[in-house]
C-alpha positions in Angstrom: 0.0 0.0 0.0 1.3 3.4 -1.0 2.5 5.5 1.9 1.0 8.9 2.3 3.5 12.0 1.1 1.9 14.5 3.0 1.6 12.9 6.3 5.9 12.3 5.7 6.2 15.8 4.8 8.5 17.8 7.0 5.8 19.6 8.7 8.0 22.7 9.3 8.6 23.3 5.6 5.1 22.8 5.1 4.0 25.5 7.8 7.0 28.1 6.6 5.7 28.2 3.0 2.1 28.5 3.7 3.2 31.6 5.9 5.3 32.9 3.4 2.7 32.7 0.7 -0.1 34.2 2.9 1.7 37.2 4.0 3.5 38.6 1.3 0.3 37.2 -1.1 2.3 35.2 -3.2 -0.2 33.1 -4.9 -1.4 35.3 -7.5 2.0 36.4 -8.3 2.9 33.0 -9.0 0.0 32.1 -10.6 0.4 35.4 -13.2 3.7 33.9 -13.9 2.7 30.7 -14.7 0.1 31.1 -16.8 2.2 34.0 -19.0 3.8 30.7 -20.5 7.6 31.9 -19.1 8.5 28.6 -18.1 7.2 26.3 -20.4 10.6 26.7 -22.3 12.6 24.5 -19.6 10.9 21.6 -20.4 11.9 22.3 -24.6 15.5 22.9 -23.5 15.8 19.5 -21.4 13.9 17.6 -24.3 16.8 19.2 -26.3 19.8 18.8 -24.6 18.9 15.4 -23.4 18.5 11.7 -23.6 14.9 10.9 -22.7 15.0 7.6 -21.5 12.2 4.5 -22.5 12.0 0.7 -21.0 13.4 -0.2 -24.2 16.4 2.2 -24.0 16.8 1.9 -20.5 14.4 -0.8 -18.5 16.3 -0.6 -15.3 16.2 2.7 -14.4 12.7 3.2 -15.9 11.5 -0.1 -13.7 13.2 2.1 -10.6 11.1 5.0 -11.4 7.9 2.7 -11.5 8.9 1.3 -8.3 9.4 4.6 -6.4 6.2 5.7 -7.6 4.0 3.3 -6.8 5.8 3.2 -3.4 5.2 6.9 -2.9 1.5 6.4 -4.2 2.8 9.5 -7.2 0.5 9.2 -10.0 1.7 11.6 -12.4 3.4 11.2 -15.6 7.0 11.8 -15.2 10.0 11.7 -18.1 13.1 10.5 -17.1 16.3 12.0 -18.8 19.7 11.4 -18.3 22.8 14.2 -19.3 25.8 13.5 -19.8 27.7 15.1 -16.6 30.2 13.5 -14.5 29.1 15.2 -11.5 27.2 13.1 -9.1 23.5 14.9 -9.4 20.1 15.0 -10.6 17.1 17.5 -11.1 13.6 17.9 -11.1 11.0 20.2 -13.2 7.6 20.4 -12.3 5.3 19.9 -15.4 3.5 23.2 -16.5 0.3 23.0 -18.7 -0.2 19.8 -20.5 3.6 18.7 -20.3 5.0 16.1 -17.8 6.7 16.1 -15.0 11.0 15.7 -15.6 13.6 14.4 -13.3 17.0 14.4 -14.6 19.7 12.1 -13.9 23.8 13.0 -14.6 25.3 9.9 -16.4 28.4 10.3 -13.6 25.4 9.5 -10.8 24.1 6.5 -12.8 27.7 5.0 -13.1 28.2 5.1 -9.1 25.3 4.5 -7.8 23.5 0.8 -7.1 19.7 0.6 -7.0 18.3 1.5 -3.6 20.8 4.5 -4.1 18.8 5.5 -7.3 15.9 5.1 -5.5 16.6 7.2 -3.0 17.5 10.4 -5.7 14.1 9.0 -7.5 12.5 9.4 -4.4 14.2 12.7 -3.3 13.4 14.2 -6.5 9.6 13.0 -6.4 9.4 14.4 -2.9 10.1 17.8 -4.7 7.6 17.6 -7.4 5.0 16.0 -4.9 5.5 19.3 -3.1 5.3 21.7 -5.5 8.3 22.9 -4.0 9.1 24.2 -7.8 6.8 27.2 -7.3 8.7 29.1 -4.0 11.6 28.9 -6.6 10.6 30.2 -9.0 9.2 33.4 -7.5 12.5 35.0 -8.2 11.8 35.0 -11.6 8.1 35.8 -11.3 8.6 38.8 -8.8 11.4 40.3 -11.3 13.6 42.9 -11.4 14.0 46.8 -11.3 14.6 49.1 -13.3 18.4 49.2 -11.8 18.7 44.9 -12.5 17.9 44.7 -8.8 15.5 41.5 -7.8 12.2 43.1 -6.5 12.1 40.4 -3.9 11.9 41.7 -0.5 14.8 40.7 1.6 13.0 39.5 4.5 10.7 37.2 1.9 14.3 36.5 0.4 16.2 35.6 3.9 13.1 33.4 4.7 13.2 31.6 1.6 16.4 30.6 2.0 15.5 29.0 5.7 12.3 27.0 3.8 14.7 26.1 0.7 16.8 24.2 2.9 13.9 22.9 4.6 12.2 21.8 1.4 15.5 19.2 0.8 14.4 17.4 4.7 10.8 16.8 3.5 12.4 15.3 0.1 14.8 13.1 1.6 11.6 11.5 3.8 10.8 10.6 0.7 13.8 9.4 -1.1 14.2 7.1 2.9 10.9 5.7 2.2 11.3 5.1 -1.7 14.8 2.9 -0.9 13.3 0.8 2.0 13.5 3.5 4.9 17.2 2.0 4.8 19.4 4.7 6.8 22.5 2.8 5.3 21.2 3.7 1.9 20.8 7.2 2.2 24.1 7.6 3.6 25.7 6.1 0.8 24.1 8.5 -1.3 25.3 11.3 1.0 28.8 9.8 0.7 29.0 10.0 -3.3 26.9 13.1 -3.7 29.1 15.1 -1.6 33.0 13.3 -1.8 31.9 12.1 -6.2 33.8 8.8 -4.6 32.5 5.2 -5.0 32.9 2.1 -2.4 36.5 1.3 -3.9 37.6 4.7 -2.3 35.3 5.4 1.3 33.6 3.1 3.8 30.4 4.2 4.2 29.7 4.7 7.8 26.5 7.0 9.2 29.0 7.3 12.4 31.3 9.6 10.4 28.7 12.0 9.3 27.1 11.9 12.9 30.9 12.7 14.1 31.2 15.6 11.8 27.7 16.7 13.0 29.5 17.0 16.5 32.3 19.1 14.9 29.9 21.3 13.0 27.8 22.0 16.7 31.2 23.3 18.0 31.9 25.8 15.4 32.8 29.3 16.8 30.9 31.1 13.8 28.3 28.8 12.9 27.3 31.6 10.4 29.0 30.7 7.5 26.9 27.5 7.4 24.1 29.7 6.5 25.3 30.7 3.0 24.8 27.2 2.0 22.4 26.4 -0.5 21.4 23.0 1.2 21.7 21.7 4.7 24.9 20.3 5.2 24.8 16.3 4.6 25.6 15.6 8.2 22.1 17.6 9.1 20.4 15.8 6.4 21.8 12.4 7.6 20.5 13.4 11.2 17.1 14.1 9.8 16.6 10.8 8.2 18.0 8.8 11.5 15.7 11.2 13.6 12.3 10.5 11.4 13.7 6.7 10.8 13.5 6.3 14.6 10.0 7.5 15.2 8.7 5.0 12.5 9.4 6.2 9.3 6.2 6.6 6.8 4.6 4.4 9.3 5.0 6.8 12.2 2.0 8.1 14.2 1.7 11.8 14.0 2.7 12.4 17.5 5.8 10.5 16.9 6.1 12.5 14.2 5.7 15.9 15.8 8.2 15.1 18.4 10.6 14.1 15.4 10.2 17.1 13.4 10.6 19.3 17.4 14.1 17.8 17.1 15.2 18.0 13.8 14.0 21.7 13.4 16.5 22.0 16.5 19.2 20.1 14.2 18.7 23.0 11.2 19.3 25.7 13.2 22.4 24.7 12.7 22.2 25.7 9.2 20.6 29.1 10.4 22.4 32.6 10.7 23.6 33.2 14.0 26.1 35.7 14.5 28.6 34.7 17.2 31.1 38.0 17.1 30.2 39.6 20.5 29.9 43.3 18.6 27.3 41.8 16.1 25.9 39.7 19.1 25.2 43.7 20.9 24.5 45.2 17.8 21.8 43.1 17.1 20.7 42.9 20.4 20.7 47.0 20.5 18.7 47.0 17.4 16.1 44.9 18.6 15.6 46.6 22.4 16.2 50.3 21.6 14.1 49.9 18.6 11.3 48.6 20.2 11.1 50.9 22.9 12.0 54.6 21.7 9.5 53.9 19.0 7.0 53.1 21.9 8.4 55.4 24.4 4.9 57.5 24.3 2.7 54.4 24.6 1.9 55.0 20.6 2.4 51.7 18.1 5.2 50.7 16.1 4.1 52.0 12.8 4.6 50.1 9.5 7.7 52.1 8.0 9.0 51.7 11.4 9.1 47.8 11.9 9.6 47.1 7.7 13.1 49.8 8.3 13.9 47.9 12.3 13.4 44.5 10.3 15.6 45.7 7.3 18.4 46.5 9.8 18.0 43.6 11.7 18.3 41.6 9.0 22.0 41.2 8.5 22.6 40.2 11.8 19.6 37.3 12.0 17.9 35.0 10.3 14.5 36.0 11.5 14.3 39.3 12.5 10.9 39.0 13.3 11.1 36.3 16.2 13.9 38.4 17.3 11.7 41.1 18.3 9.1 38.6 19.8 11.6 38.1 21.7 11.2 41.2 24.0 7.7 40.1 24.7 7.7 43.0 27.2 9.3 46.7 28.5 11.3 44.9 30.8 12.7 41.9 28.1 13.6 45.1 25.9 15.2 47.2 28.8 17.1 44.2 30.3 18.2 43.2 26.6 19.3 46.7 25.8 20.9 47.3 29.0 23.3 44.6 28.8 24.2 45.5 24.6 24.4 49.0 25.7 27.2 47.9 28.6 29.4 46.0 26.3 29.2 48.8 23.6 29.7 51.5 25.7 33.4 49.6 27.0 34.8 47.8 23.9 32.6 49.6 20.8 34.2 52.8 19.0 32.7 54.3 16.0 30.1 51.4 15.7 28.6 53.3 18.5 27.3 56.2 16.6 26.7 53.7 13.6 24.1 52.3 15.9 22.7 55.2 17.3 22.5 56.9 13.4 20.5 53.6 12.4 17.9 53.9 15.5 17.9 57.3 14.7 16.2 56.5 11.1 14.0 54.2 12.6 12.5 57.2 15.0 12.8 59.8 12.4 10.8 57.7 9.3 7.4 59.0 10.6 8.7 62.0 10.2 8.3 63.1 13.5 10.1 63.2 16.3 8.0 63.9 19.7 9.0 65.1 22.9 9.2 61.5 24.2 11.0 60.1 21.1 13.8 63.0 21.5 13.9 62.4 25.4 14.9 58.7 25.3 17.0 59.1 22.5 19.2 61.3 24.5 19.3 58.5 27.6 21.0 56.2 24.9 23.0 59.0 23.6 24.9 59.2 27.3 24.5 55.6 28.3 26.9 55.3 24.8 28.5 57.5 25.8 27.8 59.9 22.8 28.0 63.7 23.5 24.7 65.2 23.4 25.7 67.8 20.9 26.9 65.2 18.4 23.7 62.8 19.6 21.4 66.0 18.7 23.3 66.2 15.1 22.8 62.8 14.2 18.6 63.0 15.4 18.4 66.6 13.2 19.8 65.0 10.2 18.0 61.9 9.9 14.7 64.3 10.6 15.7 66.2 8.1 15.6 63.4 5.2 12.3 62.0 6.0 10.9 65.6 5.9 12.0 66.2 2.7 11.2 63.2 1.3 7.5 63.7 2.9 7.5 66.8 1.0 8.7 65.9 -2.2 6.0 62.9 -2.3 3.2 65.7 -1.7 4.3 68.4 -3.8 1.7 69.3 -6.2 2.4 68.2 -10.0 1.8 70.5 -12.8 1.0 69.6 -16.7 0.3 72.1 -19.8 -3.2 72.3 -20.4 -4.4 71.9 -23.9 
């Protein structure tokens, strides 16, 4: 009996997308893009450039594709390519209109890899289509670019899609487990040729090495490099697997599963920006309190330019800026927070200092006002830095001063010949 793809799904990913979509109301963007016929070309240039295989041509590989999708209960139509590419990899395209779905095998992944291995990329790259997961990717595209080349994407939208994108290859590999026999050995093998390109005459394949190197990853000092990477790192994906393997696979209960996912979302925060350097550690920190309570100072609401310019600043120094600030639930969480960046800035920060203040400076001033209240705590901040308040009243005027004139500018009146 087929297993059930959503109820494998890494509920997570599931719950991050839906958000994503809802918020910044991505469907009908996506949907514009779709049907404007944009991407139809991709399947044309595969169909060009590649070998599409048949059970004449090639009845293993197209009796493993049968097999993983009658496991995974995907109905479908689905052509199977192969390129020729030494590099151990494969690739899948969502079908768009009347076209079917493709997954793309490199002839150098073929050549090394036995059958419940294949299964396990079939599976992987079913999980993807299964998932849609094509259409968050392509919303770079879809969204566009400026008039300068610059991708309209917000950066927030784009920072979060790059937490879900690693996400998306967790829910695939649940399926890629379950399509080779929810065989833990298998996927590591997998792991161990995608990521070295070396076969079973070179490695042992051993899911203790990867675990080990989990370990070493943990320890990193600056764990934020790990976040530039375009995939979790194959000792978190190996984790994953073990994690949802050991509450019961496709067959798991939901509870189990929920207690798996709990864990393994614990595991990809490894893959997560977290700055580590204490000055970026404060800086954020100072962002996040002083932000939240100068532009509250007079009991009025964070307005909307406000939080979209604190998030913006935040965001270099976070992966979600947003749970950051949920994070001073209340007056005292921001004052204690701020308190304690404000002490290790004031003794070890120079001219990062009045960086800080300029930038919470903008973040009072974008209203475009600047009240008695606003201008009062400022000043507190100004001495606790230990920022002279002439230089502290400079640095207030001139960020004023631009959001007035660009108030004014926006509401000057426009003129046109009259005919």
């Amino acid at each position: 009996m087929p297993v059930s793809m959503d109820h494998i799904r890494f509920r997570p990913e599931q719950q991050l997308i839906d958000l994503l979509f809802e918020r910044f109301g991505l469907e009908d963007i996506l949907a514009h893009y779709e049907e404007s016929g944009e991407v139809l070309p991709f399947y044309e240039v595969v169909l060009a450039s590649q070998l599409r295989l048949t059970p004449l041509l090639a009845p293993r590989l197209m009796g493993l594709l049968d097999e993983v999708r009658d496991t995974l209960g995907f109905e479908a139509p689905v052509d199977l390519f192969v390129q020729a590419d030494s590099e151990i990899n494969a690739f899948a395209l969502h079908g768009m209109s009347d076209k079917p779905h493709v997954v793309s095998l490199n002839s150098g992944l073929i050549e090394r890899m036995d059958d419940d291995e294949i299964r396990f990329v079939l599976g992987h790259e079913i999980g993807h289509l299964a998932y849609r997961h094509y259409r968050s990717r392509l919303l770079n595209a879809a969204l566009g670019e400026d008039e300068t080349g610059e991708t309209r994407m917000p950066p927030l939208l784009q920072r979060r899609l790059e937490t879900w994108d690693r996400q998306a290859e967790l829910s695939a590999d649940r399926c890629g487990f379950t399509a080779a026999g929810s065989d833990i050995e298998t996927a590591v093998r997998a792991f161990f040729k995608m990521s070295s390109g070396l076969g079973p005459e070179h490695l042992r394949f051993d899911v203790h090495a990867f675990l080990h190197q989990l370990e070493e990853l943990q320890k990193l000092k600056r764990k934020e490099v790990l976040s530039t990477f375009s995939h979790p790192a194959t000792p978190v994906r190996v984790r994953a697997l073990q994690l949802f393997g050991e509450a019961g696979g496709a067959r798991a209960s939901r509870k189990a599963l929920g207690q798996a996912d709990a864990r393994v979302t614990e595991v990809a925060r490894l893959m997560e920006l977290e700055v580590t350097e204490p000055l970026e550690v404060h800086s954020r920190d100072f962002l996040v309190a002083a932000g939240l309570l100068v532009t509250q100072a007079g009991g009025q609401e964070l307005n909307r330019d406000q939080a979209d310019l604190l998030l913006h600043l935040i965001l270099p120094l976070s992966a979600d800026p947003e749970a950051e600030l949920e994070r001073c639930h209340n007056r005292q969480a921001a004052r204690e927070r701020l308190a304690s960046a404000i002490a290790w800035l004031r003794d070890n920060a120079g001219p990062e200092r009045f960086g800080l203040f300029a930038q919470l400076a903008h973040v009072v001033a974008s209203d475009g006002n600047l009240s008695a209240e606003d201008h009062a705590e400022m000043l507190v901040i100004a001495e606790q830095l230990a920022i002279p308040e002439k230089q502290a009243e400079q640095i207030l005027y001139d960020a004023l001063a631009q959001y007035l004139q660009a108030q004014a500018s926006m509401k000057r009146p426009r003129f046109s010949f009259q005919r």
